[in-house]
C-alpha positions as CSV (number, residue, x, y, z in Angstrom):
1,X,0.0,0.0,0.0
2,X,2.9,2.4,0.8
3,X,3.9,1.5,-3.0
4,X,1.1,2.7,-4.3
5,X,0.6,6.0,-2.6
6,X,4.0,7.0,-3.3
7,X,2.8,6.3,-7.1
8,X,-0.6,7.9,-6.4
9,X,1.6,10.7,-5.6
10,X,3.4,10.7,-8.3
11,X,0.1,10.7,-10.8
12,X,-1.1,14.0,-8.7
13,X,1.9,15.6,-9.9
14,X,1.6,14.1,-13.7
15,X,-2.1,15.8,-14.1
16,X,-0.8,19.0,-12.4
17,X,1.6,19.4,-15.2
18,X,-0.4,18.4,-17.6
19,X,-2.9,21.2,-16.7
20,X,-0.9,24.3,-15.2
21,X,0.0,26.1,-18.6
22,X,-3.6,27.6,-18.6
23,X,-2.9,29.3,-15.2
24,X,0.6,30.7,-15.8
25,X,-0.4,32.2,-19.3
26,X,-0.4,35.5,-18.5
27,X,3.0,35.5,-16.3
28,X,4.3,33.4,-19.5
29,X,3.0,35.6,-22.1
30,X,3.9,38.8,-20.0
31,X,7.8,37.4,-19.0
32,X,9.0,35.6,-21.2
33,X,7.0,36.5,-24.6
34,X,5.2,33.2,-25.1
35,X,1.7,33.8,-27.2
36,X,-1.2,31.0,-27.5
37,X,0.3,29.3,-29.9
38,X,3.8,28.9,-28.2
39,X,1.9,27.5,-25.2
40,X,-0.4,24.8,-27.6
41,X,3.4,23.5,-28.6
42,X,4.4,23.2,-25.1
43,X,1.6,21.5,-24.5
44,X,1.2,19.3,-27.5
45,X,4.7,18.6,-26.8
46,X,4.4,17.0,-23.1
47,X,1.1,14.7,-24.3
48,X,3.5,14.0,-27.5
49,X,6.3,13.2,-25.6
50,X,4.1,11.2,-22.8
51,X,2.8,9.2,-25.8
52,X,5.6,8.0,-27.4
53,X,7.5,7.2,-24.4
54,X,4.9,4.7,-23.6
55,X,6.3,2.3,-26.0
56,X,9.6,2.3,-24.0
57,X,7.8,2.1,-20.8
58,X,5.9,-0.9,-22.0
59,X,8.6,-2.9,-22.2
60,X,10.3,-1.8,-19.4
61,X,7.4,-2.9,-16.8
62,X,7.8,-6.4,-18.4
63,X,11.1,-6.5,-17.8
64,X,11.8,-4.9,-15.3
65,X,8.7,-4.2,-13.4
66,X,6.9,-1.0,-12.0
67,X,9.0,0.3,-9.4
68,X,12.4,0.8,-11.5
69,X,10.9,2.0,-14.4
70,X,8.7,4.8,-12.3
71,X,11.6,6.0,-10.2
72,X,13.8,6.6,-13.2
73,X,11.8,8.1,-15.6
74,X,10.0,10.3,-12.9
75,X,13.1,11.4,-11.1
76,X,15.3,12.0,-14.1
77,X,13.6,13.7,-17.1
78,X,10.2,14.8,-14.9
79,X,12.2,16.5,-11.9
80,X,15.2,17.5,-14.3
81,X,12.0,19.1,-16.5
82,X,10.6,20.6,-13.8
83,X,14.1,22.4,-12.6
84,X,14.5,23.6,-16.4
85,X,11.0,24.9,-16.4
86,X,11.7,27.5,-13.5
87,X,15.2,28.7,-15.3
88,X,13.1,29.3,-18.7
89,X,13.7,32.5,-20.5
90,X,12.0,32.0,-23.7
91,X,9.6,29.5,-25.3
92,X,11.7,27.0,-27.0
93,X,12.9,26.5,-23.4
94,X,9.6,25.7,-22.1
95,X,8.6,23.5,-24.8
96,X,11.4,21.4,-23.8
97,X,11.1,21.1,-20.5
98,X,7.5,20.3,-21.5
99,X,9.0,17.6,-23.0
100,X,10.9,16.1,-20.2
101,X,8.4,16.7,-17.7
102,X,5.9,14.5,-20.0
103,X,8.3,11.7,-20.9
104,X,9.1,11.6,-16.8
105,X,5.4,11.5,-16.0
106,X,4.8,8.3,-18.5
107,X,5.2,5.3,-16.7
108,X,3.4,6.2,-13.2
109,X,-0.2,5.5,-14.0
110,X,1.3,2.4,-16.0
111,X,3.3,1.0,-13.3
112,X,0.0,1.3,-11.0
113,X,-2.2,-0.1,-13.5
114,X,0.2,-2.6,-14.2
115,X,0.3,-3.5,-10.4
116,X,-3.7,-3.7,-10.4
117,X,-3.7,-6.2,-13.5
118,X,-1.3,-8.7,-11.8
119,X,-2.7,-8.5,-8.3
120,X,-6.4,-7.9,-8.2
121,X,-9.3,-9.9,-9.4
122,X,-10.3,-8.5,-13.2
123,X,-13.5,-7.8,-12.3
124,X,-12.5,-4.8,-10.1
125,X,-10.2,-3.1,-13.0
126,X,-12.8,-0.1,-13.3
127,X,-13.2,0.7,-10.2
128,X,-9.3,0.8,-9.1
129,X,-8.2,2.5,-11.7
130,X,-10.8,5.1,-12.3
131,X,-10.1,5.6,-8.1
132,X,-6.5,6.0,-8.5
133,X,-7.4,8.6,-11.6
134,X,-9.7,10.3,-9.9
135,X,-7.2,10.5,-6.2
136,X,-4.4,11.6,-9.1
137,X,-6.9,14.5,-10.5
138,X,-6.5,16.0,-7.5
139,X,-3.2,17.2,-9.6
140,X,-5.8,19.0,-12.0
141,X,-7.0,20.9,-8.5
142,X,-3.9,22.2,-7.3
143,X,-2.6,23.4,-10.8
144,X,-5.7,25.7,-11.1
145,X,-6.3,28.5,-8.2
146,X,-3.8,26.9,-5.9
147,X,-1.0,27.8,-8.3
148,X,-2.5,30.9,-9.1
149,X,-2.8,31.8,-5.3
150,X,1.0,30.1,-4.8
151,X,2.2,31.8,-8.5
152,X,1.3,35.1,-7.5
153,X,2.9,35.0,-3.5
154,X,6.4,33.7,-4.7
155,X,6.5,33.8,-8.2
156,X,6.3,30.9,-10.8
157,X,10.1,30.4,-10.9
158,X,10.1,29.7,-7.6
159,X,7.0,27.5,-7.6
160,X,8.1,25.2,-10.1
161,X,11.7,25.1,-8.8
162,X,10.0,23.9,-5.7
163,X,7.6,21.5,-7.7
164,X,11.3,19.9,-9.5
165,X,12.9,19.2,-5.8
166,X,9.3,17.2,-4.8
167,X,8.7,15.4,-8.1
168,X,12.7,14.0,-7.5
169,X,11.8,13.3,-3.8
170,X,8.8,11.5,-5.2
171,X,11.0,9.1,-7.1
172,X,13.2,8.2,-4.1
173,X,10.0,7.0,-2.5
174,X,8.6,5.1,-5.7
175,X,12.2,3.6,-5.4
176,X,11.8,2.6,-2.2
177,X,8.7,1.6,-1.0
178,X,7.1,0.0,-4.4
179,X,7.1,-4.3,-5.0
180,X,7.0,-5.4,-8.4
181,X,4.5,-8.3,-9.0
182,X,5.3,-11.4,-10.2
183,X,6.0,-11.4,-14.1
184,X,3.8,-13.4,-16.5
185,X,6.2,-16.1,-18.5
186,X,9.9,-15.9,-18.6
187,X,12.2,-14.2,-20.1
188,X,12.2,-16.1,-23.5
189,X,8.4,-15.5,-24.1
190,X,9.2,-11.6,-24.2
191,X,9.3,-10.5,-27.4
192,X,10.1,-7.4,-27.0
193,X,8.3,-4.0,-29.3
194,X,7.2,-6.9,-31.3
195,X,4.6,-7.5,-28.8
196,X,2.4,-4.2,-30.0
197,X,2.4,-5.7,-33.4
198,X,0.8,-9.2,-31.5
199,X,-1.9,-6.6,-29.7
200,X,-2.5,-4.8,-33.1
201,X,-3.8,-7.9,-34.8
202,X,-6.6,-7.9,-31.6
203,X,-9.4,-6.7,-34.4
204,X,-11.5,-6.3,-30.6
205,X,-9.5,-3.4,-29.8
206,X,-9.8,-1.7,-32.9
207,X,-13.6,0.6,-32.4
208,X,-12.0,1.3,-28.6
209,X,-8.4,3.3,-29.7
210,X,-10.4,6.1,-30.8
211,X,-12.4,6.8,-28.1
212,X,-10.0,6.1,-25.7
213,X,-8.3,9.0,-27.1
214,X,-10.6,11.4,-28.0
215,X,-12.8,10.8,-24.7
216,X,-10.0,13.2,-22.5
217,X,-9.3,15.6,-25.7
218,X,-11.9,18.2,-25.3
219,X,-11.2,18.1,-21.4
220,X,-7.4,18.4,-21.1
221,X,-7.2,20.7,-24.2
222,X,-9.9,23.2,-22.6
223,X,-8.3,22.6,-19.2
224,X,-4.8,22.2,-19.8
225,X,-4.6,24.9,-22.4
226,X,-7.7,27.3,-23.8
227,X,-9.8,27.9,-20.4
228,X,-7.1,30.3,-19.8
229,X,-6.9,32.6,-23.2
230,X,-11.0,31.9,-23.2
231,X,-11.9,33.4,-20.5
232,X,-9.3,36.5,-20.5
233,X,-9.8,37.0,-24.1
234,X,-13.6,36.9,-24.4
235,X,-14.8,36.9,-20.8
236,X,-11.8,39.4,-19.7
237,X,-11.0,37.5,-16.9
238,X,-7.9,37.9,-14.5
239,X,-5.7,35.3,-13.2
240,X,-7.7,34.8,-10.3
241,X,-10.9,34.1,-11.9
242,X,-9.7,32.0,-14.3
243,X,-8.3,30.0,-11.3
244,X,-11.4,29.5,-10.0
245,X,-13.4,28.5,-13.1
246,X,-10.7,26.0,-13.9
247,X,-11.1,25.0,-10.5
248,X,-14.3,23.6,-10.8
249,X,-13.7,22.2,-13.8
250,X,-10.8,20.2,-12.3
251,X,-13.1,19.1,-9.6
252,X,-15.1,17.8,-11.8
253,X,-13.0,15.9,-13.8
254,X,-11.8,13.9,-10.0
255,X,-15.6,13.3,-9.4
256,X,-15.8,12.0,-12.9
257,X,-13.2,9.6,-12.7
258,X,-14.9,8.3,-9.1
259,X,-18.8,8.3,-10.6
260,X,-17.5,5.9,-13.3
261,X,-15.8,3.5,-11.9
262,X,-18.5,1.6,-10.4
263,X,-21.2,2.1,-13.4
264,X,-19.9,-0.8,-15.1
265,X,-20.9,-3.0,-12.4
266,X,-24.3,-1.3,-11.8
267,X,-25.4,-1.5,-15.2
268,X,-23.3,-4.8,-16.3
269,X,-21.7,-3.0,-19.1
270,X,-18.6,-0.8,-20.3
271,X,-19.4,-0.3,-23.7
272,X,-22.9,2.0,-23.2
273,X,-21.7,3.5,-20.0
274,X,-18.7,4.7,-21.8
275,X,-21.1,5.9,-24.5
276,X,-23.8,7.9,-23.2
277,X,-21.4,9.8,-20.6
278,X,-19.3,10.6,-24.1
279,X,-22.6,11.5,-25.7
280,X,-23.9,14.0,-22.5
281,X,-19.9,15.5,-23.0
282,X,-20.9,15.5,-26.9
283,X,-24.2,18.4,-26.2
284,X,-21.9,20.2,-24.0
285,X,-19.2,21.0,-26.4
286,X,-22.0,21.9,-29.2
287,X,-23.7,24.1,-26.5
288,X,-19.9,25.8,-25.8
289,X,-19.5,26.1,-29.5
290,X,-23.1,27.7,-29.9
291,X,-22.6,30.6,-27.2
292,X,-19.3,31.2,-26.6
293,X,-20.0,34.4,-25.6
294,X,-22.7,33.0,-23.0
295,X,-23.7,33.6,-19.6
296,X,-19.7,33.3,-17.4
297,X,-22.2,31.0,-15.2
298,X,-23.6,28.6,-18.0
299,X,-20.3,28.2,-19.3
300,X,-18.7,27.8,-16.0
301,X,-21.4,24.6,-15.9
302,X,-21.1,23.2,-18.9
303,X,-17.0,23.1,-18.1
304,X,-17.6,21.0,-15.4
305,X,-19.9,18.6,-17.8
306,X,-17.5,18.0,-19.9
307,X,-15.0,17.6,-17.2
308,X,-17.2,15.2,-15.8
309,X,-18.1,12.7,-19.0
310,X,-14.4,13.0,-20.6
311,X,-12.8,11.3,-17.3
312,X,-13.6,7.8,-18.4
313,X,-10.2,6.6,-18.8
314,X,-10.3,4.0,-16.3
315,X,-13.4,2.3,-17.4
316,X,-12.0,2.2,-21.4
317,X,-8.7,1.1,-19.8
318,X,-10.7,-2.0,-17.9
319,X,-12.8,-2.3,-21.4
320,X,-9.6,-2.7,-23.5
321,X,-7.8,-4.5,-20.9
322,X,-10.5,-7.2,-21.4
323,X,-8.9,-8.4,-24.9
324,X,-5.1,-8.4,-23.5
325,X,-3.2,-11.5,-23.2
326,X,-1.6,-11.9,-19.4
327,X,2.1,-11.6,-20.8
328,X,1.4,-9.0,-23.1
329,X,-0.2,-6.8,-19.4
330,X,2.6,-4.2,-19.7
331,X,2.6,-3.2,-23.3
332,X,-1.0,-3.8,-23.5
333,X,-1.9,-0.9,-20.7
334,X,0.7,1.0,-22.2
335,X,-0.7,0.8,-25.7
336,X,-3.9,1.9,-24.9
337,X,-2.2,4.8,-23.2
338,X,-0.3,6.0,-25.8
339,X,-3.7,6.5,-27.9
340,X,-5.6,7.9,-24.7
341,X,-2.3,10.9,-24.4
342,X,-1.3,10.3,-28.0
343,X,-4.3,11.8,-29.7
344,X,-4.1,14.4,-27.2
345,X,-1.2,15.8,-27.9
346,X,-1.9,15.2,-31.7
347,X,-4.6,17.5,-31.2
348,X,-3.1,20.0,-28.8
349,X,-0.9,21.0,-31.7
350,X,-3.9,20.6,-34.4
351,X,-5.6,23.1,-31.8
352,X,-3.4,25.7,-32.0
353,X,-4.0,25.9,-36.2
354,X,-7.0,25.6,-36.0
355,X,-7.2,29.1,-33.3
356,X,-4.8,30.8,-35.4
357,X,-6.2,30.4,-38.8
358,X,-9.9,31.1,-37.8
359,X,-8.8,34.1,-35.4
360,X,-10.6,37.6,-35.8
361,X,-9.2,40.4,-34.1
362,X,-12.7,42.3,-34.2
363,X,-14.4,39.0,-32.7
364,X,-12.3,37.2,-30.5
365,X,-15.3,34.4,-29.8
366,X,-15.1,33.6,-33.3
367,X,-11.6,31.3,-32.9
368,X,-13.1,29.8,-29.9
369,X,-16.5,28.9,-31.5
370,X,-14.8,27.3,-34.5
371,X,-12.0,25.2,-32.0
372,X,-15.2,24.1,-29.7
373,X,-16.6,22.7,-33.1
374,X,-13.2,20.8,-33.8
375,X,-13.3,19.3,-30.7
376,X,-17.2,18.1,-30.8
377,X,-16.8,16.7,-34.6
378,X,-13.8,14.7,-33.3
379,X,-15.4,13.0,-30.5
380,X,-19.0,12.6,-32.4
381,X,-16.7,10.3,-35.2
382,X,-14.8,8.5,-31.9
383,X,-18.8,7.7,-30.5
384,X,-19.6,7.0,-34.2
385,X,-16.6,3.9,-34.4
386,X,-17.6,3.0,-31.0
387,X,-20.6,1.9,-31.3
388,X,-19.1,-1.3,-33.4
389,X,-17.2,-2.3,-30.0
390,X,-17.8,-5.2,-28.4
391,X,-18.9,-5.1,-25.0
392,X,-16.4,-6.3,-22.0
393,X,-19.3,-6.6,-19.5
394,X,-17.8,-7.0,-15.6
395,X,-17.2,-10.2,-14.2
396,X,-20.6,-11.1,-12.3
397,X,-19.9,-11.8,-8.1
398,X,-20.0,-15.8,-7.6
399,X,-23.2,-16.7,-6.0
400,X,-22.8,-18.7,-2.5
């Protein structure tokens, strides 16, 4: 148990960075010149680089199990990312500790997943993981008016330098309090990155990939990135209130994670939970894209709506994980990951086009109705392909 909330720990600090760049927009645009679109790179970049890493950490919690994969990647590129943050001077330089920080964030929801999948009964894979999101969103929480509160007593620089020394204390813990799980097979039977060619031939897992990545798009874009700019730029709201909006909308995305988890069991299906809470996040993003220029209070709701529905991660993890073979656990999690942070970042940079190109400087709504649109088209196709998936209802509780 000490394992695990040392890597519970860990994932707080993995949804704080992947969220905070909305808060610290103004200080960035103000100190160091960074504009909207400098900040969609940096933030394209961490998903991007979180993404692709997952291929390395998939093999490496095979091999070598959760806890030295964790430690290293955490401690070394996420608090060395961190430390380079809080010395940037210009953008390039926070894109790449963007970078860092996402490929050292990678493996900590992996290794805990991984954990679950070799130590507890399948038919509670929902509800753990979508608990261990939701305990990690708290991350989302403290990177919204927390760091704006923190941001503006000490500084940023200061904040994230202090953020660096935790996230490499972090890592001595994950070092020293985690137990790897027995391995699946022996050493022979690993085939190494051929395995992801052996879980793309799983034609099961095909309808799932693109709603396990574009369920958390809309959410961590609009979180992560364009609350900020949409708020100050249309709304004219200061750093403070946009703290507080993305506040509730990073509450919502923890309760989200927590009201899933056990709706699978309720209902005795993943498939159409995962689809009407995608389809309630669907109206809200054509009602966002409809009034952007709303009520501050409707669209303050409708934020936490979509925060809500696009935090099914951990039930479309348990759905996918349903179709993986036991010695294929590592790369198979890590798979389904790469699409769930892959598309996001694929889209984080799409996003930033798409604001640019439909900007107006007499309406500046106008980019932010057309990029609500571009998010809602892309999850109504995911829903569309989804609906061919097959169901992986929950193992039913043995009678007496």
């Amino acid at each position: 148990m000490a394992g695990l909330a040392a890597l519970a720990i860990g994932y707080v600090l993995s949804q704080f960075y992947r969220s905070f760049l909305a808060v610290l927009t103004p200080s960035l645009s103000a100190e160091i010149g960074a504009t909207n679109a400098d900040l969609a790179l940096a933030s394209g970049a961490w998903f991007l680089a979180f993404a692709l890493s997952q291929f390395v950490v998939g093999v490496c919690l095979d091999r070598y199990g959760p806890k030295r994969t964790a430690a290293s990647f955490i401690g070394l590129a996420g608090g060395g990312g961190a430390l380079l943050f809080s010395c940037a001077t210009s953008p390039w330089m926070v894109t790449l500790a963007m970078v860092m920080i996402g490929m050292g964030c990678s493996p900590v929801l992996m290794a805990s997943v991984y954990i679950f999948a070799r130590s507890f009964s399948p038919k509670h894979m929902a509800v753990l993981i979508s608990s261990f999101v939701g305990f990690g969103s708290l991350g989302n929480v403290v990177g919204a008016s927390p760091l704006a509160a923190a941001a503006d007593a000490w500084g940023w620089r200061s904040v994230m330098f202090g953020l660096g020394l935790l996230t490499i204390a972090v890592a001595v813990a994950i070092m020293a309090l985690v137990r790897d799980p027995g391995r699946e097979g022996t050493a022979s039977s690993d085939n190494g990155f051929a395995g992801y060619i052996d879980l793309l031939k799983i034609r099961a897992l095909w309808p799932i990939f693109p709603l396990m990545g574009l369920n958390y798009v809309a959410a961590a874009g609009i979180r992560g990135l364009w609350a900020g700019p949409f708020l100050s730029e249309v709304h004219g709201a200061d750093t403070i209130l946009i703290g507080q909006v993305t506040l509730y909308m990073a509450l919502a995305m923890v309760i989200g994670s927590f009201v899933y988890g056990p709706l699978d069991t309720l209902f005795g299906t993943r498939k159409w939970v995962a689809f009407v809470g995608n389809g309630i996040g669907l109206v809200a993003l054509i009602l966002m894209a409809l009034q952007p220029m709303g009520n501050l209070s409707t669209l303050t709701m409708l934020l936490v709506v979509i925060g809500i529905t696009g935090s099914g991660f951990g039930l479309l993890m348990a759905h996918g994980r349903a179709f993986i073979p036991a010695h294929l656990t590592g790369r198979g999690v890590t798979l389904l990951n790469f699409f769930a942070i892959g598309v996001v970042g694929m889209v984080q940079f799409a996003s930033g086009a798409v604001y640019t190109a439909a900007a107006d400087a007499n309406d500046p709504s106008a980019a932010y109705a057309v990029l609500f649109w571009f998010y809602a088209v892309l999850l109504g196709l995911a829903l569309f392909i989804f609906l061919f998936a097959r169901d992986a209802r929950p193992e039913k509780k043995a009678s007496a």
